[in-house]
C-alpha positions in Angstrom: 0.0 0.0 0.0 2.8 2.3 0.8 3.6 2.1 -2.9 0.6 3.2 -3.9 1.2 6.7 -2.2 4.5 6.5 -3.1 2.9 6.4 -7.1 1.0 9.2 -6.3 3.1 11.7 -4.8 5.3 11.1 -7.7 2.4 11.6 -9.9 1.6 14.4 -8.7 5.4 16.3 -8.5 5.7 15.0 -12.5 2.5 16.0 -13.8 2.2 19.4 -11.4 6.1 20.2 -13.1 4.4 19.1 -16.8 1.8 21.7 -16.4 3.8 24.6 -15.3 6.3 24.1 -18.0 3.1 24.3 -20.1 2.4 27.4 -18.8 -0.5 26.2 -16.2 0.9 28.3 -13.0 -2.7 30.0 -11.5 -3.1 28.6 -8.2 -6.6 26.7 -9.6 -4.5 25.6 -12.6 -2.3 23.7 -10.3 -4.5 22.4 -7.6 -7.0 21.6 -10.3 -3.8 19.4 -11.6 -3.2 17.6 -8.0 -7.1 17.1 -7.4 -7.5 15.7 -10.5 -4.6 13.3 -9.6 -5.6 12.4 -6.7 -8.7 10.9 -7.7 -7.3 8.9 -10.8 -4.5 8.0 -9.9 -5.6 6.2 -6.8 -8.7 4.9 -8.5 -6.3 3.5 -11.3 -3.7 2.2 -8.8 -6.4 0.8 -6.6 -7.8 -1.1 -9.4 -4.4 -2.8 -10.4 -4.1 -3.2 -7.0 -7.0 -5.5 -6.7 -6.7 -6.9 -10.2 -3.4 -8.4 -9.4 -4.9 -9.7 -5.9 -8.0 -10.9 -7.2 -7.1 -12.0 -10.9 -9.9 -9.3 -12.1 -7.6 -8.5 -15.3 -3.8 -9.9 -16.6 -2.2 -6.6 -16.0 0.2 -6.1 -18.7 1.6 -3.9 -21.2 -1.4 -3.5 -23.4 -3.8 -3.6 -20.5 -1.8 -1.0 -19.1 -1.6 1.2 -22.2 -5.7 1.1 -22.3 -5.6 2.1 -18.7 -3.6 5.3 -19.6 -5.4 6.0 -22.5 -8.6 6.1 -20.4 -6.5 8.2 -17.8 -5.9 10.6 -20.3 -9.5 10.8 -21.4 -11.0 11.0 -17.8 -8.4 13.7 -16.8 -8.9 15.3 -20.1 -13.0 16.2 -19.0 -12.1 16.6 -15.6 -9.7 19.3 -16.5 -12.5 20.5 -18.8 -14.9 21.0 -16.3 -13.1 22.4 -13.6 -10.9 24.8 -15.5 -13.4 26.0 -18.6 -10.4 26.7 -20.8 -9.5 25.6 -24.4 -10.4 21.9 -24.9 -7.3 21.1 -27.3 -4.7 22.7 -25.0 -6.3 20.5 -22.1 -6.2 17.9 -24.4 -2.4 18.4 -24.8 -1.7 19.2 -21.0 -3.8 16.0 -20.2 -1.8 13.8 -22.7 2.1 15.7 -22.1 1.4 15.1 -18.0 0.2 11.3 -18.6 2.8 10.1 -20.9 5.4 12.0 -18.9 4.4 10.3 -15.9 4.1 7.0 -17.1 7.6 6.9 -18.7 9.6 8.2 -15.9 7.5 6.0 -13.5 8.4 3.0 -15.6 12.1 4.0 -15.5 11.8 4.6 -11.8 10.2 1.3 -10.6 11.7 -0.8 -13.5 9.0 -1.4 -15.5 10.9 -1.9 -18.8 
């Protein structure tokens, strides 16, 4: 469980460092950013949690892929709502954070 948190916090300081360098730096920008990762990315990491316990999915490479993809489209809206601004550039933010966070997560715990 502690790795879990570990995920997120990391999650968090990548995507949160994504955005600014974006040029996402309003106080609600940013903590739009860290609520919006704080409900997927435990939701996602809860779920592969229990998937791997249970045997609900074979968590793999392309199951993992279709998570992220999903990711991307769930943050994607969620941005949307929250921060009314151009859907494309939310789009992009949405996609530049998840990818970002997903390959230097995978370099971090050893993925590939």
């Amino acid at each position: 469980m502690i790795l879990i948190l570990v995920a997120l916090v990391l999650t968090i300081l990548i995507e949160v460092a994504v955005a600014v360098v974006l040029g996402y730096r309003k106080k609600l920008e940013i903590a739009t950013v860290v609520l919006v990762n704080i409900i997927t990315n435990t939701i996602l990491n809860y779920f592969l949690y229990a998937s791997e316990h249970f045997k609900i999915i074979v968590v793999n490479t392309v199951m993992i892929t279709i998570l992220e993809a999903i990711i991307i489209l769930v943050e994607w809206q969620l941005l949307r709502f929250a921060l009314r601004q151009d859907s494309k550039k939310l789009f992009i933010l949405s996609f530049a954070m998840n990818i970002s966070s997903y390959l230097i997560g995978g370099l971090i715990f050893g993925w590939y």
